[in-house]
C-alpha positions as CSV (number, residue, x, y, z in Angstrom):
1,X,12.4,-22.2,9.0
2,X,9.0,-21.8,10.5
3,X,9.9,-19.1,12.8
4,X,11.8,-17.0,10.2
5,X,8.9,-17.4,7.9
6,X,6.5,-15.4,10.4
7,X,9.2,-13.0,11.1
8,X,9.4,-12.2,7.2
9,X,5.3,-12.2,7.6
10,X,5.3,-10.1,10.7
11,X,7.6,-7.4,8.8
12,X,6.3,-7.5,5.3
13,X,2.5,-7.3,6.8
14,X,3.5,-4.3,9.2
15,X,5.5,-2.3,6.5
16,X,3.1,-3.0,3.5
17,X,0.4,-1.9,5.8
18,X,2.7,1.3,6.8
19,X,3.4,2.3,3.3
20,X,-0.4,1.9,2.3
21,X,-1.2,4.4,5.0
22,X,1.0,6.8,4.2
23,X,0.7,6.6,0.4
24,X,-3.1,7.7,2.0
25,X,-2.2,10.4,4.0
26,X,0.3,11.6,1.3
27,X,-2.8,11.3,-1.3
28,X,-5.0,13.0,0.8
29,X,-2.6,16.2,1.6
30,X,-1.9,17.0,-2.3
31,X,-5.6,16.0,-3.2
32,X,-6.4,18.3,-6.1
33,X,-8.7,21.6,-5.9
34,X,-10.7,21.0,-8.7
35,X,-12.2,17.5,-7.8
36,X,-14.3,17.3,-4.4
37,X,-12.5,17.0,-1.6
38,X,-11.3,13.6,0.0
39,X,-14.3,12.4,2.1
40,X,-16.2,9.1,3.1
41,X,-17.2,8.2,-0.3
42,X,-14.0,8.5,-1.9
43,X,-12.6,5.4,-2.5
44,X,-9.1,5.1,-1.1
45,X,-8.4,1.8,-3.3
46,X,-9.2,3.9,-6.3
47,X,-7.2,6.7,-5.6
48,X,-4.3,4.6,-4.1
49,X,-4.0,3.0,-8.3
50,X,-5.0,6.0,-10.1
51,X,-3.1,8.9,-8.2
52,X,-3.1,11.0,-11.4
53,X,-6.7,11.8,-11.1
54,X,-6.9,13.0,-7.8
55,X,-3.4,13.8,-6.1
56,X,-1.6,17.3,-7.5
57,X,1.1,17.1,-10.3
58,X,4.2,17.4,-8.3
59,X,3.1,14.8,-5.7
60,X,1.8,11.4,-8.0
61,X,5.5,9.9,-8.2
62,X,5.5,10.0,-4.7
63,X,2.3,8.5,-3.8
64,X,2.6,6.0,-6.8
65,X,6.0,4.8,-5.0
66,X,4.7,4.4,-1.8
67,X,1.5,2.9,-3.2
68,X,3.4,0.0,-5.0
69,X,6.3,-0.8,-2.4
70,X,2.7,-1.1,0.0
71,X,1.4,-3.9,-2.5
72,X,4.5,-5.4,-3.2
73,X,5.1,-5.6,1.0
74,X,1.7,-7.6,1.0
75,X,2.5,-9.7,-1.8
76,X,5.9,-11.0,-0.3
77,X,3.0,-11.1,2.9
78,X,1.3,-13.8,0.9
79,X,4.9,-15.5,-0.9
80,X,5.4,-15.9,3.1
81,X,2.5,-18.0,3.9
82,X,2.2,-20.1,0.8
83,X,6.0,-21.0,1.4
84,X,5.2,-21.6,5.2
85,X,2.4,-23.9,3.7
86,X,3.9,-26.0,1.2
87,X,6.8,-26.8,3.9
88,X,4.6,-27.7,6.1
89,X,2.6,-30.0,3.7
């Protein structure tokens, strides 16, 4: 059980971290004219949650998607450990 546990951990922790990235790139391609441009004080975190303010019209479904299914990946990260844990304890 342990090892399938930090298979699920391996995979949810790559993927979540994949679909973070790209929800990132994807953000920073439509980023909107009318707002500065994406840049080191921009927070990512920020415009990862609230896409609608800085990402173009056509593209906030997309980056919304990929933003959740990230967080989602990392929470089944954490489901993954705290199972490993209690089976251990």
């Amino acid at each position: 059980m342990h090892d399938l546990l930090l298979v699920f951990y391996l995979t949810f922790l790559v993927l979540g971290n994949v679909f973070l990235v790209y929800a990132v790139y994807t953000a920073r391609a439509a980023w909107r004219e009318d707002i500065p441009p994406f840049g080191r004080k921009t927070s990512r975190l920020q415009a990862l949650m609230f896409p609608e303010r800085f990402v173009q019209p056509q593209k906030v479904g997309s980056v919304s998607r990929l933003a959740v299914a990230g967080f989602i990946l990392l929470l089944l990260c954490l489901v993954a450990v705290i199972t490993d844990i209690i089976l251990i304890v």
